[in-house]
MARROVO-457887 format. One record per residue (C-alpha): residue in three letters; residue number from 1; x, y, z. Coordinates in steps of 0.2 Angstrom, whole numbers, plus 5000, padded with zeros to 4 digits. Each point is the difference from the previous one (the first is absolute). Example, Ala and Ser with C-alpha at 12.3 -4.5 7.8 and 13.67 -1.06 7.14 Angstrom:
<vokes>
+---------+-----+------+------+------+
: residuo : num :    x :    y :    z :
+---------+-----+------+------+------+
:     ALA :   1 : 5062 : 4978 : 5039 :
:     SER :   2 : 5006 : 5017 : 4997 :
+---------+-----+------+------+------+
</vokes>
This chain:
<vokes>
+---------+-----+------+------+------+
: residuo : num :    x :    y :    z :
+---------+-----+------+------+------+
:     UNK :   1 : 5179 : 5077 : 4121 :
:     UNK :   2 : 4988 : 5012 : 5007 :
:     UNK :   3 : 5005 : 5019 : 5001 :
:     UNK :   4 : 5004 : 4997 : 5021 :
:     UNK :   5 : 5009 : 4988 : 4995 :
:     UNK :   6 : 5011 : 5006 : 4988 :
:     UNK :   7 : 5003 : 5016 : 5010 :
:     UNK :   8 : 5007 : 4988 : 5015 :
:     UNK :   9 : 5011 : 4992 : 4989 :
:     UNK :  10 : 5008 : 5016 : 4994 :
:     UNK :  11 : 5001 : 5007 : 5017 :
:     UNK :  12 : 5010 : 4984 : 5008 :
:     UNK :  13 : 5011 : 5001 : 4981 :
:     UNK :  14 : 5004 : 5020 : 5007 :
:     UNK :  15 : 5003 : 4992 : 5016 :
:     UNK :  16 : 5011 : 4989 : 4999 :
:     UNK :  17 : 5011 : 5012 : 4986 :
:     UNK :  18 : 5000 : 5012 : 5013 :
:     UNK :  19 : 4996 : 4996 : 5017 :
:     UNK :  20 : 4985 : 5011 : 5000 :
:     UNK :  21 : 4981 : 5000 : 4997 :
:     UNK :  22 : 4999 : 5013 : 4984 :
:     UNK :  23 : 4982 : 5008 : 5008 :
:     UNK :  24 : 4988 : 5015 : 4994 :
:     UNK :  25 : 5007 : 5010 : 5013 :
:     UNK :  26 : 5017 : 4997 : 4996 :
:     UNK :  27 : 4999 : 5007 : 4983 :
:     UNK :  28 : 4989 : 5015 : 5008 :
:     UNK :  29 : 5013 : 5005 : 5010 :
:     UNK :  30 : 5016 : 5002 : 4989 :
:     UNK :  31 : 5018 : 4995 : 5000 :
:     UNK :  32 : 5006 : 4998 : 5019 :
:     UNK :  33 : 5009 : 5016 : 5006 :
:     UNK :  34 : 5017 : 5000 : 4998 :
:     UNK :  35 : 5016 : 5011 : 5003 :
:     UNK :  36 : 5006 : 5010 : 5016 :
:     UNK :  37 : 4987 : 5005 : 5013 :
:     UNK :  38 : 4997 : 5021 : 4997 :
:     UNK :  39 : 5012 : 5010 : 5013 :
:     UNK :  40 : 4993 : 5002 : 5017 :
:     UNK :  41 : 4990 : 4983 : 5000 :
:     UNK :  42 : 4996 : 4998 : 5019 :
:     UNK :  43 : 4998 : 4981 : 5008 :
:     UNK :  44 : 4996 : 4995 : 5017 :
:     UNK :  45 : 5006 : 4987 : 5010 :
:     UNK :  46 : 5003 : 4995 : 5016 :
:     UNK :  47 : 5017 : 4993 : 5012 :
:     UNK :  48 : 4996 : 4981 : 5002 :
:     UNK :  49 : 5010 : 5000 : 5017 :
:     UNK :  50 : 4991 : 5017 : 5004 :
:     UNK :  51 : 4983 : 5000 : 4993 :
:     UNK :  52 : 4996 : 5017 : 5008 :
:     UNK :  53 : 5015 : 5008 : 4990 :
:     UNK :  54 : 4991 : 5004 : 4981 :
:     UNK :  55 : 5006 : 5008 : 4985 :
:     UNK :  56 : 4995 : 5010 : 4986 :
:     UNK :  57 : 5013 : 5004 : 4988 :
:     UNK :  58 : 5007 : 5001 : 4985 :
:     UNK :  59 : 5010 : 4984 : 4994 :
:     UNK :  60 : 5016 : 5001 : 4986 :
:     UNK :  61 : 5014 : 4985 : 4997 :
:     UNK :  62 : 5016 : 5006 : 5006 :
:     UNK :  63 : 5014 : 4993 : 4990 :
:     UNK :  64 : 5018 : 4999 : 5004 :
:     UNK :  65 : 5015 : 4992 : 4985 :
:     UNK :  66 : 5012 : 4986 : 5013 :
:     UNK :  67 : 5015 : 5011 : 5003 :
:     UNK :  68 : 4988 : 5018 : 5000 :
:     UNK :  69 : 5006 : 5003 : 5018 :
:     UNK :  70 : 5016 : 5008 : 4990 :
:     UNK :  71 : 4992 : 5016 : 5003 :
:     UNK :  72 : 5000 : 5000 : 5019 :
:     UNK :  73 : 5017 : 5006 : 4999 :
:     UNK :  74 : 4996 : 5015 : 4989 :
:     UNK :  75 : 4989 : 5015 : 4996 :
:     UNK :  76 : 4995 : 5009 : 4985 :
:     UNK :  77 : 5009 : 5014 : 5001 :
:     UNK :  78 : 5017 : 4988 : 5002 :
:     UNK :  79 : 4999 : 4988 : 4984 :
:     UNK :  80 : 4989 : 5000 : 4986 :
:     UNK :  81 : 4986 : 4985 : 4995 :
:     UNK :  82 : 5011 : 4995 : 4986 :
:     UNK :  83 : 5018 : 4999 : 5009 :
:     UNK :  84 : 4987 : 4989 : 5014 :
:     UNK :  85 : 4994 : 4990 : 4986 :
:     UNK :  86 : 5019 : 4995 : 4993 :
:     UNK :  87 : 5007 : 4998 : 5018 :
:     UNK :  88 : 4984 : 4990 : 5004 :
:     UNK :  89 : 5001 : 4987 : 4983 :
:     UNK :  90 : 5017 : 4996 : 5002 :
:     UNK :  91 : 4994 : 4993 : 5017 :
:     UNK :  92 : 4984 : 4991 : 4995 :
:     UNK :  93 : 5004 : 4996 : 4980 :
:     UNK :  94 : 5006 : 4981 : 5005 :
:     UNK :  95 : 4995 : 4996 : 5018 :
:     UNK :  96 : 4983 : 4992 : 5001 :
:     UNK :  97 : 5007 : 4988 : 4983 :
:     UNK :  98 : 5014 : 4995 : 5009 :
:     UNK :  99 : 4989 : 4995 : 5015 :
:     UNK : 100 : 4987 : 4990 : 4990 :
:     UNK : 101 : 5002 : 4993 : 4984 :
:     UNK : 102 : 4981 : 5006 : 4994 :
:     UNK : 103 : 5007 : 5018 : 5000 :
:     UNK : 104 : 5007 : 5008 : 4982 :
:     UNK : 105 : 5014 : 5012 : 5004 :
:     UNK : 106 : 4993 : 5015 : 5004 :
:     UNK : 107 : 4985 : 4995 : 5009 :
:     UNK : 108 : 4995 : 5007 : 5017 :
:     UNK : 109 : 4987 : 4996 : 5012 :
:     UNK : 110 : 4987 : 5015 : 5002 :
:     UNK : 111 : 4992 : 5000 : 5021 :
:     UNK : 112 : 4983 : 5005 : 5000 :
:     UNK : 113 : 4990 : 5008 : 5015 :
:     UNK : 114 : 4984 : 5006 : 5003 :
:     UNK : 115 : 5000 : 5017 : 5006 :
:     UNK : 116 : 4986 : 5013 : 5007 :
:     UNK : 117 : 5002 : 5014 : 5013 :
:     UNK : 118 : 4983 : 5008 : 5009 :
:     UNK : 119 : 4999 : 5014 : 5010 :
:     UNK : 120 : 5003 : 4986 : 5017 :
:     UNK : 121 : 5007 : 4985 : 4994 :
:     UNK : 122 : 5009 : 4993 : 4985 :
:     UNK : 123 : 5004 : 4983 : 4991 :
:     UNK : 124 : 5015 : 4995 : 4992 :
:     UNK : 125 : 5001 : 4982 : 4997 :
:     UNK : 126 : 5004 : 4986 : 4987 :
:     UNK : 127 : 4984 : 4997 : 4987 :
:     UNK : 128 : 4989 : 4984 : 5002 :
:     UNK : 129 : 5005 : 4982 : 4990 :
:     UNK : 130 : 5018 : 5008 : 4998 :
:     UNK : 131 : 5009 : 4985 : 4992 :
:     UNK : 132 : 5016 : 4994 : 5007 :
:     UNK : 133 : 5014 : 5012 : 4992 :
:     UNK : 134 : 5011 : 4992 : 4988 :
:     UNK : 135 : 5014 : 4997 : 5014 :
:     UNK : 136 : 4989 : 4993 : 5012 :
:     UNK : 137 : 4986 : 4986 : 5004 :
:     UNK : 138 : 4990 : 5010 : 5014 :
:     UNK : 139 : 4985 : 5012 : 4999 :
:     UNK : 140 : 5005 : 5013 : 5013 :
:     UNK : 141 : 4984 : 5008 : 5010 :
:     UNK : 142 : 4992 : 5013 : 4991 :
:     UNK : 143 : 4985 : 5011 : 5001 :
:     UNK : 144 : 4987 : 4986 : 5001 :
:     UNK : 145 : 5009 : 4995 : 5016 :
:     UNK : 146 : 4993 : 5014 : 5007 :
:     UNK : 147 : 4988 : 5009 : 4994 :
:     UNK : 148 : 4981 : 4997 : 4993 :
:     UNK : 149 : 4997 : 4999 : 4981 :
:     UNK : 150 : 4999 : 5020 : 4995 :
:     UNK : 151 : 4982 : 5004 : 4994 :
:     UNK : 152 : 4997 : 5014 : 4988 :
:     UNK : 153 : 4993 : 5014 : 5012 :
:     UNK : 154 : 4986 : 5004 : 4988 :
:     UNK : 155 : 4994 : 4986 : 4993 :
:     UNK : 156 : 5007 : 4985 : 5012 :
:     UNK : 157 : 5008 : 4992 : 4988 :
:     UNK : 158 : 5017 : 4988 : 5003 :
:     UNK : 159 : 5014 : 5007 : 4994 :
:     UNK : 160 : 5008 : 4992 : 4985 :
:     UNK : 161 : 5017 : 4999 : 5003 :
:     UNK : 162 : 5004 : 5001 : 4983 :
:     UNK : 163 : 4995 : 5017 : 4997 :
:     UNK : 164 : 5007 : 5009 : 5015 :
:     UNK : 165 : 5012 : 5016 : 4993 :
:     UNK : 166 : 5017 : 4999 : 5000 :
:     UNK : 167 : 5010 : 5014 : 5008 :
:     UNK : 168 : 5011 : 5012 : 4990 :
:     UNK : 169 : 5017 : 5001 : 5007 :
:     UNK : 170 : 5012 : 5015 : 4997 :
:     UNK : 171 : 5020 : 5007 : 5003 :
:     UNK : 172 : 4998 : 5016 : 4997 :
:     UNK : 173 : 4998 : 5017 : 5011 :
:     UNK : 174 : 4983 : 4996 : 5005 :
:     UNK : 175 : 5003 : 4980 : 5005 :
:     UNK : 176 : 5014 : 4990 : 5005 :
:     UNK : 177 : 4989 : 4982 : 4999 :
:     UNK : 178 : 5010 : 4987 : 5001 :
:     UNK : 179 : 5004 : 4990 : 4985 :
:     UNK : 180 : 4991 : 5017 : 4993 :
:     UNK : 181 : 5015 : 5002 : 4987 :
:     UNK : 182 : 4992 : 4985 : 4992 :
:     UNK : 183 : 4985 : 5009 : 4994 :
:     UNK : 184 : 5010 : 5017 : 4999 :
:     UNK : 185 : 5012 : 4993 : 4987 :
:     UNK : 186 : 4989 : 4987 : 4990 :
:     UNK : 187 : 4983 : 5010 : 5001 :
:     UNK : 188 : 4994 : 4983 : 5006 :
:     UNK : 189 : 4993 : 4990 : 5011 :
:     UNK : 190 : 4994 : 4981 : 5004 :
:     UNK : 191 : 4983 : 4994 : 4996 :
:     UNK : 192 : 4992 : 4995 : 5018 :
:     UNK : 193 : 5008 : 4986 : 5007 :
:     UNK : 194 : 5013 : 4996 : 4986 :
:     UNK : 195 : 5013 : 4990 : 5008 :
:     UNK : 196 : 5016 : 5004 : 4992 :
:     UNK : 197 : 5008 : 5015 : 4988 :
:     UNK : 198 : 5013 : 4996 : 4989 :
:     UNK : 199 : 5013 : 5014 : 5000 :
:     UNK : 200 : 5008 : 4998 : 4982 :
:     UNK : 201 : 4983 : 4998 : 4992 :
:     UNK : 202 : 4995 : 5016 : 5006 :
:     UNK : 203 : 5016 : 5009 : 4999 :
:     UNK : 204 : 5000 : 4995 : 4983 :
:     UNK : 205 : 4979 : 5007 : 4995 :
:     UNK : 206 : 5006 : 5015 : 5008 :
:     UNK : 207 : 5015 : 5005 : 4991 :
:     UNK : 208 : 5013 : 4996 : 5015 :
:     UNK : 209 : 5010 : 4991 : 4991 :
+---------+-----+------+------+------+
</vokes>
């Protein structure tokens, strides 16, 4: 087997191990880039109903726990992130199992939404390739409904979805987010897109009970 030859052998073996041609200028450029996009990452994009209306902004995921809307009815100053968290649990601890038989107690759905706000317009809208939730079988419309795929406004590169920061949320004197007393109490929160939380699981990590 001549040189060539061997070289295209070992190239369609790497191919078909991993899907991908293993070339000079792959091993030049290093591991993919991974991890969330630095703060105040602008993208551009454009309305697809209203071409005319564009964007550039900064982009974050938007999380809210099933049952987060408990803080509508309160602000900081008139009950603490942990009495939110006991009130909220004894809510949500067996709901979503007794609704669908893949649930373990303690689970609960987490919404997800894309979220940016410029100086004329702002977007807050369900990510792309969502999945149906655990308690339903349809894919509501979300940001790709609407808007162009967001291009890195520097090097016009897509977005990778996967790598889009997740927003902090807080209950404390300076935010009253909802489902903030989440993150206030655990000093946690979901990794981008994670479908479900499990209460007692995290409870427990954290010393609540």
């Amino acid at each position: 087997m001549t040189r060539n030859r061997a070289r295209k052998t070992a190239t369609r073996e790497r191919m078909a191990t991993t899907g991908e041609p293993y070339t000079a200028a792959r091993r030049k450029s290093g591991p993919p880039v991974t991890g969330p996009y630095p703060p105040g990452t602008q993208w551009t994009f454009h309305n697809l109903r209203h071409p005319t209306t564009t964007f550039r902004i900064p982009l974050h995921y938007q999380w809210e726990p099933d049952g987060g809307w408990i803080t509508d009815d309160y602000d900081p100053e008139d009950i603490s992130a942990r009495q939110l968290w006991d009130q909220w649990v004894k809510q949500v601890d067996t709901r979503l199992s007794a609704r669908n038989d893949q649930a373990r107690p303690g689970d609960v759905i987490i919404s997800w939404y894309v979220t940016g706000q410029g100086q004329d317009h702002g977007v807050f809208e369900g990510p792309p390739f969502e999945l149906p939730s655990l308690t339903s079988y349809t894919i509501p419309e979300n940001f790709s409904t609407f808007f162009s795929t967001p291009l890195h406004a520097e090097t016009g590169e897509p977005i990778n979805w996967l790598r889009l920061p997740v927003l902090d949320l807080g209950w404390n004197s300076h935010h009253s987010d909802k489902g903030g007393f989440v993150q206030e109490v655990l000093g946690w929160k979901p990794s981008p897109l994670q479908p479900t939380m499990n209460v007692r699981d995290l409870a427990r990590i954290g010393g609540l009970s």
